[in-house]
N, C-alpha and C positions, 0 to 999 in steps of 0.2 A: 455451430460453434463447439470447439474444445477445448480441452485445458492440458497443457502438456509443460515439461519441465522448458526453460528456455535454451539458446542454443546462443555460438556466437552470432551466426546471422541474424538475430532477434534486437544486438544490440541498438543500433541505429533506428528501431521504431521504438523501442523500450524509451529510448530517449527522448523520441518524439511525442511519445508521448505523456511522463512523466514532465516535460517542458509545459501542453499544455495545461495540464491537470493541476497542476502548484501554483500556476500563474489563478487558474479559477478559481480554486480553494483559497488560496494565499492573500491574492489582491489588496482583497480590502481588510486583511488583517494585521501583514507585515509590511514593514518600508521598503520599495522594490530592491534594493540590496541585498535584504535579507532572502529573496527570491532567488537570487540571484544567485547568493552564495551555496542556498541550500541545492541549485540545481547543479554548482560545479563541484559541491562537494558530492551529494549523490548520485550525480550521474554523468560525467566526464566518461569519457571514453576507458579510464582505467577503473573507476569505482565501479564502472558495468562490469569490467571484467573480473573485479574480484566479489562482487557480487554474484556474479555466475560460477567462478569458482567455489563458492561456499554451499552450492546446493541449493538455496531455496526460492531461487527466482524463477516465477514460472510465467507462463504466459496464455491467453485465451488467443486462439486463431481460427483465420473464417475458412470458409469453403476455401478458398488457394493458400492456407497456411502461413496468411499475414496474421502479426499480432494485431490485435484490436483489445487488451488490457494485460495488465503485468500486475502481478503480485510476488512481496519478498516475503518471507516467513523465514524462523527459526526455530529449532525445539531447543529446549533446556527450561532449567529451572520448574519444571514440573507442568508445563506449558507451551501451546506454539502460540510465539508473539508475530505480528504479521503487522514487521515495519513500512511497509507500503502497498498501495493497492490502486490502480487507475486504471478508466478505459478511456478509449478513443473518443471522442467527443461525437460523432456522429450515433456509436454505437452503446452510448449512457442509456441508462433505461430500461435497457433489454435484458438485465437478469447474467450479465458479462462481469461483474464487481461481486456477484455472491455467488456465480460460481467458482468463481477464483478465491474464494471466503473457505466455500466449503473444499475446496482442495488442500488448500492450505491445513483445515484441519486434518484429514488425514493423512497427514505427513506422522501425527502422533495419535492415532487413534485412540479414545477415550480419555487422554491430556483434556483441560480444559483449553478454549483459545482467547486471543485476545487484542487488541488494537488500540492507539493511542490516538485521541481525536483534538487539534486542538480544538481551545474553548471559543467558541464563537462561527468553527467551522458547522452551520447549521446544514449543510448538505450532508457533512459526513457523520453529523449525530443521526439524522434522519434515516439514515443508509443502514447502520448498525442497529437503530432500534425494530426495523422494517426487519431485520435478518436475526433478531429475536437477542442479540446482546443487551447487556443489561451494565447500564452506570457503576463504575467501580468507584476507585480512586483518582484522587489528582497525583501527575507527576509532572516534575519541572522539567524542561532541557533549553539545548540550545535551536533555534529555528534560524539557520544564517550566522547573520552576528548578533540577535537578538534572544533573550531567554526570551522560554515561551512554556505555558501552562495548559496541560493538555490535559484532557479527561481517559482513563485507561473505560475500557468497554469489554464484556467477558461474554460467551457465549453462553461458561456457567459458571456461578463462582467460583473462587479458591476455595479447595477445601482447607 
């Protein structure tokens, strides 16, 4: 496995599998609407694209150069925030979600980095604490059509 910036040909597995990964995550936290909406706002056939236009979508591929996880990251504000991160579902477990972790942070070398978890996704708190981030702050958003309170997770604090 590797981790390389994504391409257009990437977009239709990026899809596939941020489809199933919200649906696991999400289930039993949001009403399937809100699944729903979060998958055609994030990842419709144009949001991939202008996601990939911005740079920080990258992706893990295996031996024939299929994606098997995606992550989006951005730098600013004195940090890379890394608005999404999924693997394949066959391919969970194998160190594919923190390698795509640590790529992301070097997009801004020695930037602190950081991830937004919602509250109750206990896979994704588990994931973050295993990869040595550390509980921050609470922030509000939208998840679909639902607010949604997410836990921010840092790899080192802010200074």
């Amino acid at each position: 496995m590797r981790v390389r910036r994504a391409r257009k040909e990437d977009l239709v597995d990026i899809g596939r599998i941020a489809e199933s990964s919200l649906w696991d995550a999400y289930s039993a936290l949001l009403p399937p609407a809100s699944v729903e909406a979060m998958l055609h706002v994030g990842y419709s056939p144009g949001a991939l694209r202008r996601r990939l236009i911005g740079g920080g979508l990258m992706v893990a591929v295996n031996d024939d150069d299929r994606p098997i996880g995606f992550a989006d990251a951005s730098c600013g504000e004195g940090h890379v925030l890394v608005s999404a991160i999924a693997t394949d579902p066959p391919f969970r477990r194998l160190g594919v979600a923190s390698s795509l972790l640590w790529s992301a942070a070097a997009l801004a070398p020695g930037d602190p980095i950081c991830t937004d978890v919602l509250l109750g996704n206990d896979d994704g708190e588990r994931f973050c604490e295993a990869c040595g981030l550390v509980p921050g702050e609470t922030v509000t958003g939208v998840a679909g059509a639902d607010e949604a309170v997410a836990r921010r997770w840092w790899l080192a604090p802010p200074h």
